[in-house]
N, C-alpha and C positions, 0 to 999 in steps of 0.2 A: 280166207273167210272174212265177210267185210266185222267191222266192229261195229256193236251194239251199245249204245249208251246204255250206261247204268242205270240211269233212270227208267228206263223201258227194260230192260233185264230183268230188274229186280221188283219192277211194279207187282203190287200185291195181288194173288189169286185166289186165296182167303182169309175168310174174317180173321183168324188167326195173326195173319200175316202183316194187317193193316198197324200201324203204331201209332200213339197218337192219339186215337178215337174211340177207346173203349166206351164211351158211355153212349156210343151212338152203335155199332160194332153187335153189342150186347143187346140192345134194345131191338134193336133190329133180327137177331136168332131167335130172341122169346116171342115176338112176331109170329116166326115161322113154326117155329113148335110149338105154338098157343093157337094157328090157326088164326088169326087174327091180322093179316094181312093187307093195307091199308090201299086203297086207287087212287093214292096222288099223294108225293113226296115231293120235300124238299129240301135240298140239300146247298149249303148257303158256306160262305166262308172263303178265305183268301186261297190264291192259286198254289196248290202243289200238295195240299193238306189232304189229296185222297178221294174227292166226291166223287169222278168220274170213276174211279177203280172202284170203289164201294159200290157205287151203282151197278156195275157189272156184275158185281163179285153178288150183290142181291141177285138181283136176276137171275142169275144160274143155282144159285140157293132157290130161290120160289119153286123154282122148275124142274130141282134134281127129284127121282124117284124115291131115293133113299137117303134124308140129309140125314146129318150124324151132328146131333145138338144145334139145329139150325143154320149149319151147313151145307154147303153141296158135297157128296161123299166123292165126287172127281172120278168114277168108277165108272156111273150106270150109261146108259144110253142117251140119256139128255145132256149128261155132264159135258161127253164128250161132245156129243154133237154144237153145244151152247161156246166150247171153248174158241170155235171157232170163228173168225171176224168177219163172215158176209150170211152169219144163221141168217134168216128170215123173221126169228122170234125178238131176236134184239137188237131192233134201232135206233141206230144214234142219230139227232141232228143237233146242228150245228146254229144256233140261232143268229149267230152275226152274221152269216152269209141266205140263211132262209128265213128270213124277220117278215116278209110281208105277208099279207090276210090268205093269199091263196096258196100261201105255201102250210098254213097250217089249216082250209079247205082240206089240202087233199089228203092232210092226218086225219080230218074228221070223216072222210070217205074210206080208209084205210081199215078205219079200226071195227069196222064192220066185220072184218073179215078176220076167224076165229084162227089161235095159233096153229101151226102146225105141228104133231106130234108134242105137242109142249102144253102145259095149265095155263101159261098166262103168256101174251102179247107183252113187252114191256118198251113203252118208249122213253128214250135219256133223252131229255131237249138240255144241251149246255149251250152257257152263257144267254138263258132264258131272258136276261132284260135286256136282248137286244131289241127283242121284239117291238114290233109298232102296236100302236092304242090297239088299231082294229083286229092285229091278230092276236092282242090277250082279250077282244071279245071274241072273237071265232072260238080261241083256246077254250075259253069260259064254261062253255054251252059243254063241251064235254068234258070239262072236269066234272060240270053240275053232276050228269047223269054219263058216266062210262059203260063200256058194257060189262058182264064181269069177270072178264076174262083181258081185263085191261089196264096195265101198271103203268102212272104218268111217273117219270124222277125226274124233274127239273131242278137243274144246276146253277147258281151266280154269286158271281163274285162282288155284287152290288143288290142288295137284298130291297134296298130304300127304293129303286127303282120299279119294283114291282107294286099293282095295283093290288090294295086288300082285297078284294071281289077274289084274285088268286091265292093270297095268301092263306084266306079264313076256309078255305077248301083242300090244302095241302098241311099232312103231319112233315113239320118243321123240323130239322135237324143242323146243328150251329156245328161246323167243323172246327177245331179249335187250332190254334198255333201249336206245334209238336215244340217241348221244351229242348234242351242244348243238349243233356241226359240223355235223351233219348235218341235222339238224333248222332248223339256221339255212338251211340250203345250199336246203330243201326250200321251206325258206316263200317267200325271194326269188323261187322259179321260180314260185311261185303266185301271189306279188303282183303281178311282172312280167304273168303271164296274165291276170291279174283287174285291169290297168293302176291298184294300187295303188303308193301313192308309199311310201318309208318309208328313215329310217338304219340302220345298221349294227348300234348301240345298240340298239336298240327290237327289230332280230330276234334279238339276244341276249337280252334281257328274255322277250321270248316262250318263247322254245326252252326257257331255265331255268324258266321257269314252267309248261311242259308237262311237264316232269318225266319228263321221256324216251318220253313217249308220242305217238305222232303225230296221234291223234285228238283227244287235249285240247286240243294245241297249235293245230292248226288251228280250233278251236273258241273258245279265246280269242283266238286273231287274228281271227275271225270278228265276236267282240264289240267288240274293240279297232277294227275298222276301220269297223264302224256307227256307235261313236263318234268317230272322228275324222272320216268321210264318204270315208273315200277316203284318207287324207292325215295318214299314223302319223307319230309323232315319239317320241321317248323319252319326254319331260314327258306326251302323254297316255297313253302305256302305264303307266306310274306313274299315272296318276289311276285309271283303268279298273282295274291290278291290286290296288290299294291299297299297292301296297310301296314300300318306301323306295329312294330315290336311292342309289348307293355309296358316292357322298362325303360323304352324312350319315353312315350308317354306320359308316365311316371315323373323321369328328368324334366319333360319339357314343362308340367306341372307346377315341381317345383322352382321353376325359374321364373314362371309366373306368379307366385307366392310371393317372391325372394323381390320381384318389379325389376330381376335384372335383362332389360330393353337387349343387352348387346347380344345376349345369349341367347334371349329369344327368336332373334332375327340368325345366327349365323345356326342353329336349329335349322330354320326352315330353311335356308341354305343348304345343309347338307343333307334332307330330306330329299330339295327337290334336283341335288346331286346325282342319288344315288336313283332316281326316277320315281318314284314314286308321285302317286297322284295326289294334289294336294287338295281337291276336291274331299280324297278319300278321307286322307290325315283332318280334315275340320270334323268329318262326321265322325272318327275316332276321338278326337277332343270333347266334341258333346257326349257321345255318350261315356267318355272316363267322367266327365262329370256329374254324371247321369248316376254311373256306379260307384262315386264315391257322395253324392246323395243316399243312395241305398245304405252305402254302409254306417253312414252316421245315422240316420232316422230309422233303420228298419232294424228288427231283432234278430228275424230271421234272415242275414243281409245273402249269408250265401248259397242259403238255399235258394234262392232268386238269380244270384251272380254265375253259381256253379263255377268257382274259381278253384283253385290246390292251396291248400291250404299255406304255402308259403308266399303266394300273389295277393291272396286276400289278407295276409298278415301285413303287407307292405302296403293294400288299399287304405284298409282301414286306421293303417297310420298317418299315410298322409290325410284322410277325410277329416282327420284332427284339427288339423291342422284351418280347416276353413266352415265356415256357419253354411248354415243352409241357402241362407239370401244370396252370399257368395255363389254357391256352385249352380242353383236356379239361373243368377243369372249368367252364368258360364255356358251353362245347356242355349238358352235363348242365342247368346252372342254366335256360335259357334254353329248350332242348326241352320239359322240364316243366314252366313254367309257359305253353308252349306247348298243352300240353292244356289243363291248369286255365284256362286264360284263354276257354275256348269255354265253360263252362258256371257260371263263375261271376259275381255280381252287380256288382262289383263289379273292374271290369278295369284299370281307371286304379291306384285302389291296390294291384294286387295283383303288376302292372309295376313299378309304385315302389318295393314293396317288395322283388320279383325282386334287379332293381337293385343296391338298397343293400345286399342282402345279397352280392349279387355281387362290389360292392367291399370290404364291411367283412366279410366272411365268413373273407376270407384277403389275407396280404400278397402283391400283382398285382406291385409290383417286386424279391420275394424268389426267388431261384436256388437 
């Protein structure tokens, strides 16, 4: 049997299932059992965070016979019929590939024509600011006036690009970044299901590395667990992601405290020994910095960090250690040679010299 990413395995089928989104989720079922139903949404937010599944997972909710707390009950007639990917009742396009005036012509030609066996027509336009000027007037005219038996969900991942004329017409919905929490909480239950073995470590590695999106996320565990066959550990999620251990980090931290040059340099040395990408390694320096800013200015530092309590005992020791002006400017030095390190020739020197300027730039023990 061929294999199925997890990402598409485990995409959500309902509201239940979605994580991440309750306050959108919820709003959305009191909708449905309040009769209140809206003819143009939208659903707005960075990739992987749910919109296009929500979308689905609505529409077969509007449609089912019998929902069950604004649900679709997965049972009736509609349910099943809706689960399937070439219904007639739920069309998806594609906006970056059907962006010009006649391609949304022929939506306005379309929606004439009433569902079949189903309450509502429901069109997903994703990646909606592909669109050109003339086809968000074509769009326009029938948002103004739909028929009513007709659900717009418009999806982007770039919200600024849309004309207000579209916006002031569509109930808005802000997708948010899923926290490390939860996204760790998520992976377990799929590893568990997929009888993968794995620590604690490793699903916090992940979850950070998905970057709050749950599709990434499940996509590099996807790879992480081909590589290890079954049987994640910390040390090969580190090989797989190319990033750095915490407690080098840490080390490499301290040596930049300490202004000792020699250390710093055979560091990166034996970094960029053992492979690791050192593009990667600058964006793990900005952000230690980043999270040992947290733990000095914030109260609540780990509830933000989501670290174990004996990582965040050793952050916030070293945070001591240096002022705020210090680690700001550690985030800056480090993020930008975080770009420049992707396209220039020469990456090893241009880290080294990151580095040295970082220490010899400014006094790291001055208050």
């Amino acid at each position: 049997m061929n294999h199925i990413a997890l990402y598409r395995k485990y995409r959500p089928k309902t509201f239940d299932e979605v994580i991440g989104q309750d306050h959108i989720t919820k709003t959305l079922q009191n909708q449905i059992m309040n009769d209140q139903v809206g003819h143009a949404y939208l659903f707005t937010g960075t990739r992987g965070t749910g919109k296009t599944s929500v979308a689905k997972i609505f529409a077969r909710a509007v449609n089912c016979l019998s929902p069950v707390n604004g649900s679709a009950c997965g049972e009736c007639e509609n349910c099943k019929r809706l689960e399937q990917e070439n219904d007639i009742n739920i069309i998806e396009i594609d906006a970056a590939s059907n962006n010009k005036v006649d391609d949304i012509r022929q939506i306005r030609e379309k929606v004439k024509f009433m569902p079949v066996g189903a309450k509502y027509k429901v069109y997903i336009v994703d990646e909606v600011h592909m669109l050109s000027d003339s086809a968000f007037n074509a769009l326009l005219k029938t948002l103004e006036e739909p028929p009513p038996y007709i659900i717009f969900i418009l999806a982007t991942t770039e919200v600024h690009k849309l004309p207000q004329t579209i916006l002031s017409r569509c109930v808005r919905f802000d997708f948010r970044l899923v926290s490390v929490d939860e996204l760790s909480k998520h992976l377990a239950k799929v590893f568990d299901k997929e009888n993968i073995t794995y620590d604690a470590d490793s699903l916090k590695i992940i979850a950070n590395a998905g970057e709050g999106s749950v599709r990434d996320t499940l996509s590099i565990a996807d790879s992480i667990s081909a590589y290890s066959q079954g049987q994640i550990t910390k040390e090969k999620t580190l090989q797989v992601l190319g990033t750095t251990d915490i407690n080098l980090t840490l080390e490499f931290f301290d040596k930049i405290y300490d202004k000792e040059l020699g250390e710093v340099l055979s560091y990166i040395d034996k970094i960029e020994k053992e492979g690791k990408n050192l593009a990667v390694f600058a964006k793990d320096l900005s952000r230690h910095a980043r999270d040992l800013l947290v733990c000095k200015s914030c109260k609540n530092a780990n509830e933000i960090l989501n670290l174990t309590d004996d990582v965040f005992e050793k952050f916030s020791s070293q945070a001591e250690k240096f002022n705020e002006k210090d680690l700001i400017r550690y985030m800056q030095v480090f993020s930008s040679a975080e770009s420049e390190l992707r396209y220039t020739l020469s990456v090893r020197l241009l880290l080294e010299t990151t580095c040295l300027n970082a220490i010899l730039g400014f006094d790291a023990k001055k208050n």
